[in-house]
C-alpha positions in Angstrom: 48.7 -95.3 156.0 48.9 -95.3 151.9 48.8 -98.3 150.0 49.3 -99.1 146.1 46.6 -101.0 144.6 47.4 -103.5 141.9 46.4 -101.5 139.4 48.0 -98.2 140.4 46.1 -96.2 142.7 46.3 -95.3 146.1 44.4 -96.6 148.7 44.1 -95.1 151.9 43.7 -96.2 155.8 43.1 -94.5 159.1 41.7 -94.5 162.0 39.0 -92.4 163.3 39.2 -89.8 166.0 35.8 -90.5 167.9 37.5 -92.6 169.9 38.9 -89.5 171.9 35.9 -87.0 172.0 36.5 -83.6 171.7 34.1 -80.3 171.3 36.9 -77.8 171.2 39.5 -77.1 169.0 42.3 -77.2 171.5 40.9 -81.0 172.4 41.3 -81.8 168.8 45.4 -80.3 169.1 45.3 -82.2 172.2 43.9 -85.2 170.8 47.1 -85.2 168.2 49.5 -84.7 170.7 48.9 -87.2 173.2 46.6 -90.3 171.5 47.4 -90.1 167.3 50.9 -89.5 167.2 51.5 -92.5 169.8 49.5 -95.2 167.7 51.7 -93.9 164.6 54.9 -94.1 166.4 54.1 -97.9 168.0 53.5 -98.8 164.0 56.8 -97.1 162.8 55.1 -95.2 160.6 56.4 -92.0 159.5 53.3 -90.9 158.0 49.9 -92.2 159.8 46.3 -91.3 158.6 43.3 -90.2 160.9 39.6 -90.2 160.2 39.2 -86.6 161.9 35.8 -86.6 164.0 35.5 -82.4 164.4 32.5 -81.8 167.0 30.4 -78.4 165.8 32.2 -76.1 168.1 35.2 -77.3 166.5 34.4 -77.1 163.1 33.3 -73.4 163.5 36.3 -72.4 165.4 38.5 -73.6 162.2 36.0 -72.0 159.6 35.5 -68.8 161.3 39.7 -68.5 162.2 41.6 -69.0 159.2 44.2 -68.8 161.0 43.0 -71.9 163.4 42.8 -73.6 160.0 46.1 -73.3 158.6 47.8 -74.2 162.4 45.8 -77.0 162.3 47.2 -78.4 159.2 50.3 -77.3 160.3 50.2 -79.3 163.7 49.1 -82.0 161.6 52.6 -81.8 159.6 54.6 -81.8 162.3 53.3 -84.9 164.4 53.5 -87.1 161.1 49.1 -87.4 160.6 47.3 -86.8 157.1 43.5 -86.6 156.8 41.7 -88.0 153.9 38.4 -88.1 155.4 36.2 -86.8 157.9 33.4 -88.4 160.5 30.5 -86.1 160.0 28.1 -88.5 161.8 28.0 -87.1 165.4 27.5 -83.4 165.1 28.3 -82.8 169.4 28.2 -84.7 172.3 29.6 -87.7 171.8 31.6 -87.8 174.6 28.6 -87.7 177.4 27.9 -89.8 179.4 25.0 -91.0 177.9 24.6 -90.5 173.8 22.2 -93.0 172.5 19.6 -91.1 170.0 21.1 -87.9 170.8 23.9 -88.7 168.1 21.1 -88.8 165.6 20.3 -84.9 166.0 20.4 -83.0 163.9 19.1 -85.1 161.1 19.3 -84.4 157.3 15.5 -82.6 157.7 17.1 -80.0 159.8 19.0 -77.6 158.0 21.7 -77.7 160.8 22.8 -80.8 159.1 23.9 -79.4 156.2 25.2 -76.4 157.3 27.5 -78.5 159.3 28.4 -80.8 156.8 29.2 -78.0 154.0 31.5 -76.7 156.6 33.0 -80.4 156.8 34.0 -80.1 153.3 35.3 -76.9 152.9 37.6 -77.8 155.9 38.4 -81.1 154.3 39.6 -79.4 151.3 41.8 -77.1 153.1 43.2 -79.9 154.9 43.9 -82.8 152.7 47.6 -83.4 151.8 48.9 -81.4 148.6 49.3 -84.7 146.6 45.7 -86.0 147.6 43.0 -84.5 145.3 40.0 -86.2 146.6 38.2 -86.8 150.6 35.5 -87.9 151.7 32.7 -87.4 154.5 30.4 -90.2 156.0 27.5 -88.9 157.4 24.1 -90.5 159.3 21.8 -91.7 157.6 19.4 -89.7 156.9 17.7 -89.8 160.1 16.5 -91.8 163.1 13.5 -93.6 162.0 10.8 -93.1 163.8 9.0 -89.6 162.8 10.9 -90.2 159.3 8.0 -89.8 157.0 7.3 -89.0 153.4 7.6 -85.1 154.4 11.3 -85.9 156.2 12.8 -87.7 152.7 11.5 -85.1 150.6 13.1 -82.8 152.6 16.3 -84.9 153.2 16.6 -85.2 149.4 16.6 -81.7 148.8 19.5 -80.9 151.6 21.8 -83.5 149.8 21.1 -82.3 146.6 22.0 -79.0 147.9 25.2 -80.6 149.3 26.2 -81.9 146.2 25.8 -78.5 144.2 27.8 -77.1 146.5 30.4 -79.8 146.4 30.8 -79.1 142.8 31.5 -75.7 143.2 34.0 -76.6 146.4 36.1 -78.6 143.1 35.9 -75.5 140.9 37.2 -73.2 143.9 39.9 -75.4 145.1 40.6 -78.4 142.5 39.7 -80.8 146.0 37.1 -83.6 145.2 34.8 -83.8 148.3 32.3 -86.9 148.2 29.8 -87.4 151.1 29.0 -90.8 152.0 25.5 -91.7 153.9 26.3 -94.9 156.7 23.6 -97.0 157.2 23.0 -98.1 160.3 20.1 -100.5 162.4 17.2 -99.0 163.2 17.7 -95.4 161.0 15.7 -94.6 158.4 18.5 -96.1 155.7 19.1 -99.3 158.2 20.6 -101.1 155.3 22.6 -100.8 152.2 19.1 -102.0 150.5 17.3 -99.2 151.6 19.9 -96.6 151.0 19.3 -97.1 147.1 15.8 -95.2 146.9 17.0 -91.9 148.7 20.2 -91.8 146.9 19.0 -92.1 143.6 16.5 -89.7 144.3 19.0 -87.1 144.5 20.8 -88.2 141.2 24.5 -87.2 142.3 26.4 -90.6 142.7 29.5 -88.1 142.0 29.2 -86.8 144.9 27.3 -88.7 147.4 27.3 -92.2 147.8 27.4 -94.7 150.9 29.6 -95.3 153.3 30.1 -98.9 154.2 30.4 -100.0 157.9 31.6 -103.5 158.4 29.8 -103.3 162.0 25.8 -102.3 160.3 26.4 -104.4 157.3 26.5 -107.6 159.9 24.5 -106.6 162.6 21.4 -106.5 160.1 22.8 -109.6 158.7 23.4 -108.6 155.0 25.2 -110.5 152.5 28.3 -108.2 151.5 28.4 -109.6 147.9 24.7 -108.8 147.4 25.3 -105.4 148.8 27.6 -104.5 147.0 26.5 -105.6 144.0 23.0 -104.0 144.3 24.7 -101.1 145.2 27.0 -101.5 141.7 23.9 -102.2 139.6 21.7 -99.1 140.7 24.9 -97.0 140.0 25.9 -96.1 143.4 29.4 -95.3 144.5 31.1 -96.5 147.7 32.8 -93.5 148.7 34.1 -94.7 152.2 34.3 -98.2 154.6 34.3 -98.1 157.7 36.3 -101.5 159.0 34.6 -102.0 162.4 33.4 -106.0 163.8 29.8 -106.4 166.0 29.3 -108.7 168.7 28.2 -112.1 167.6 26.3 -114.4 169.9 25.9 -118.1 168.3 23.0 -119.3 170.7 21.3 -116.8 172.8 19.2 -119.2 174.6 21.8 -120.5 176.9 22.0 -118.5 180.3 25.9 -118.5 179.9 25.4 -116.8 176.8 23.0 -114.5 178.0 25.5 -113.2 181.0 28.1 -112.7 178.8 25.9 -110.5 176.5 24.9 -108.2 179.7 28.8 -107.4 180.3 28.2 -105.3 177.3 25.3 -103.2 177.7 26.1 -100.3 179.0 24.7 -96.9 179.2 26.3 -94.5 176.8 25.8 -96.0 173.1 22.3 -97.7 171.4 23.4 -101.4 170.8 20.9 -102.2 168.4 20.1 -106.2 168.1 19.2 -107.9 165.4 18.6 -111.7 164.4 17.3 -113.6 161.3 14.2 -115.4 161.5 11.9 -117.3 158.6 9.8 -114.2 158.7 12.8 -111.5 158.2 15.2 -109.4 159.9 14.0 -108.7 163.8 15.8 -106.5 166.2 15.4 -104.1 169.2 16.8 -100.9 169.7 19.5 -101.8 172.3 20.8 -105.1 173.9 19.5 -104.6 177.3 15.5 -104.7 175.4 16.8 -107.6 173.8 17.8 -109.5 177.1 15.0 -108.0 179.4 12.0 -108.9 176.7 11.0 -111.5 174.9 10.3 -109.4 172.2 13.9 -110.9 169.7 13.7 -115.1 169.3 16.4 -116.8 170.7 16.7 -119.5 168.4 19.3 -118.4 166.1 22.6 -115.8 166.1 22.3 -112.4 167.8 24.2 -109.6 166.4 24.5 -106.1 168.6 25.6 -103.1 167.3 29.3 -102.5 169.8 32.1 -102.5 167.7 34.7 -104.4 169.4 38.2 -104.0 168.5 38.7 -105.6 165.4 42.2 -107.8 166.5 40.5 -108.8 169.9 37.4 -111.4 169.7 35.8 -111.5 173.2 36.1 -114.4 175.0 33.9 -117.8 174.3 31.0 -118.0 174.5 30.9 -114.5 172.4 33.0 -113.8 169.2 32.9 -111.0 166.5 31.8 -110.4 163.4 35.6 -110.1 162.0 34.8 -112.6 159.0 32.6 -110.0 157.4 35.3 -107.6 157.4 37.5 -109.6 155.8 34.9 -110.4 153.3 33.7 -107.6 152.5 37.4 -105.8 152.6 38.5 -108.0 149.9 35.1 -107.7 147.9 35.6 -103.7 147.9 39.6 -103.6 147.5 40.6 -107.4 146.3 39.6 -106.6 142.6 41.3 -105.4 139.7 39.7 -102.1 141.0 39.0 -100.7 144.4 35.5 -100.1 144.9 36.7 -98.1 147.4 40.2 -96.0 148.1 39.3 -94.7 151.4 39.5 -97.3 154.6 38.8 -95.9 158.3 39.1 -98.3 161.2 36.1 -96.9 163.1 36.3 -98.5 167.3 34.6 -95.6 168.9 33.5 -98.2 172.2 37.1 -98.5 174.1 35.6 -97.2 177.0 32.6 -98.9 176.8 34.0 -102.0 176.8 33.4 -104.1 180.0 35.2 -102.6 182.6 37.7 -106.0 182.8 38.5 -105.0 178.6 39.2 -101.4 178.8 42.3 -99.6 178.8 42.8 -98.1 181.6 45.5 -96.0 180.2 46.3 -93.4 177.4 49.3 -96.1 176.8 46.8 -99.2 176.6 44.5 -97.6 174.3 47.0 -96.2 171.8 48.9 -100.1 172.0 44.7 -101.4 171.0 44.1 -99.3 168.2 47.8 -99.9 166.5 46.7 -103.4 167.0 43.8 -102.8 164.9 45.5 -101.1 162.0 48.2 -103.4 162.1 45.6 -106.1 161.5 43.9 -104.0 158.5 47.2 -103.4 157.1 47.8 -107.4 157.2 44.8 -107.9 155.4 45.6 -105.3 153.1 48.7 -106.5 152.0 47.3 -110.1 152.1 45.2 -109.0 149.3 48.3 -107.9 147.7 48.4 -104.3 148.4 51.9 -102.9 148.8 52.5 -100.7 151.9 53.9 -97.3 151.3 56.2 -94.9 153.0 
């Protein structure tokens, strides 16, 4: 979906892919066929944009097969979808049955990582629509953080400045801007916006790579968008992508009600980090279930886990979501005279980890969830006074 700014530009949303996991090539053409083109027919869109999640196996497939490539695009054409950016995060796997830390590996020490993310770009390029000059890649950050030492950032620095050479030869090749954007997340090494602002400007190519907002991390850890952003803005940072994704918010996590409610959503597939704010800091474990089993996290003010829940549907008292920060920080990043950002992904990825009394229990239920989502991104879009384009 395409939307002109105030001041003239275009701003993109979509919504990405990692819902429907995929390792193969033909799941990606099957993904189009039977989950994207439904959501963009339920909104009456002729023209719908998808954050493409392409699994390793995938991604070689298209840059070893031309061919592949080209009937990709092609197939993209004809069921109405652009792609202005890709989810480089997970790398395989993320369909298992259990993921947790595996979606962590391989990290930006391993030179896996950027093998797999140069490929990223040069399929971006080929892919992006002919009147889009610019995509973008978010990517993990840096790497899980325990074993992340001195050693690791050195190393991780060098791989992204690699990246970004090679980026700048990708826009002499083909005329296509590819930016990479680093996602902080709890419990990485860059947890936080903060910390993302050492590594970054270590490699001295805000050009090129930058970091990837997510609505979800940016609450769970409890950070102030404004001061986020504006840190980021002072040490010269760039915002390349936002993620638009709400965590689970528990107001008093000392009542038992509470507590049961919370335990409906841990589940064994994804890492629910926890986190809540006490007068000494930020403390949080590295999934919900620690949280409720220990008594390691204080329970005398807010939780916040790490589950993006869908971003139109709150769960039910005595929960809620995190929903206000996304509408705070949306209009922070694309309410100005100038978007921060131009490139929006609605980013649910937990459908099916939802309690089992939430989930959709049909390809028809989950496409009618996530146009419920972009329909509420587009709302507060246009709110903001964005104008909705063909």
């Amino acid at each position: 979906m395409r939307f002109r700014h105030p001041d003239g530009s275009v701003v993109h949303l979509s919504y990405c892919t990692n819902v429907h996991p995929a390792e193969t090539l033909d799941g990606v053409l099957a993904q189009l066929r039977d989950h994207c083109e439904p959501v963009r027919r339920r909104l009456g869109r002729d023209r719908l944009g998808i954050g493409l999640w392409l699994a390793r196996a995938a991604s070689r497939a298209l840059r070893d097969d031309p061919a592949a490539l080209r009937g990709l695009r092609a197939e993209l054409d004809r069921r109405g979808l652009e792609v202005v950016t890709l989810n480089g995060f997970p790398y395989e796997g993320f369909g298992r049955d259990e993921v947790k830390h595996r979606v962590y590996r391989p990290d930006w020490t391993e030179p896996e990582r950027l093998a797999y993310t140069t490929d990223l770009a040069r399929l971006l390029a080929a892919l992006l629509p002919a009147d889009v000059d610019e995509g973008t890649i978010s990517t993990l950050p840096l790497a899980w953080r325990r074993g992340f030492g001195p050693a690791g950032s050195s190393t991780a620095r060098d791989a992204l400045a690699v990246l970004a050479e090679r980026l700048d030869v990708l826009e002499e090749l083909t005329g296509k801007s590819i930016r990479v954007a680093l996602e902080p997340e709890p419990g990485c090494a860059v947890e936080t916006t903060a910390d993302a602002i050492g590594p970054l400007s270590a490699v001295g190519a805000p050009h090129r790579v930058g970091v990837c907002v997510d609505t979800c991390h940016l609450a769970t850890s409890f950070e102030d968008p404004s001061g986020a952003l504006a840190a980021l803005g002072a040490a010269g940072l760039t915002v390349p992508k936002a993620q638009l994704s709400a965590a689970l918010h528990a107001e008093q996590p000392h009542l038992p009600a509470v507590r049961e409610a919370l335990a409906a959503f841990a589940e064994p597939r994804f890492l629910h980090q926890t986190r809540t704010v006490t007068a000494g800091g930020l403390r949080g474990t590295d999934d919900l279930d620690e949280a409720l089993a220990g008594g390691s996290l204080p329970r005398t003010g807010p939780w916040r886990s790490h589950f993006h829940v869908p971003l139109h549907a709150r769960p039910a008292p005595p929960l809620t979501s995190t929903l206000p920060v996304v509408e705070e920080t949306l209009a922070l990043l694309v309410g100005g005279p100038v978007p921060r950002t131009r490139h929006l992904e609605v980013e649910t990825y937990t459908w099916q980890a939802l309690p089992p009394e939430l989930r959709p229990l049909t390809r028809a239920r989950l496409a009618d969830g996530i146009a419920a989502e972009l329909a509420l991104a587009r709302d507060l879009l246009t709110d903001l006074g964005l104008k909705e384009l063909p």
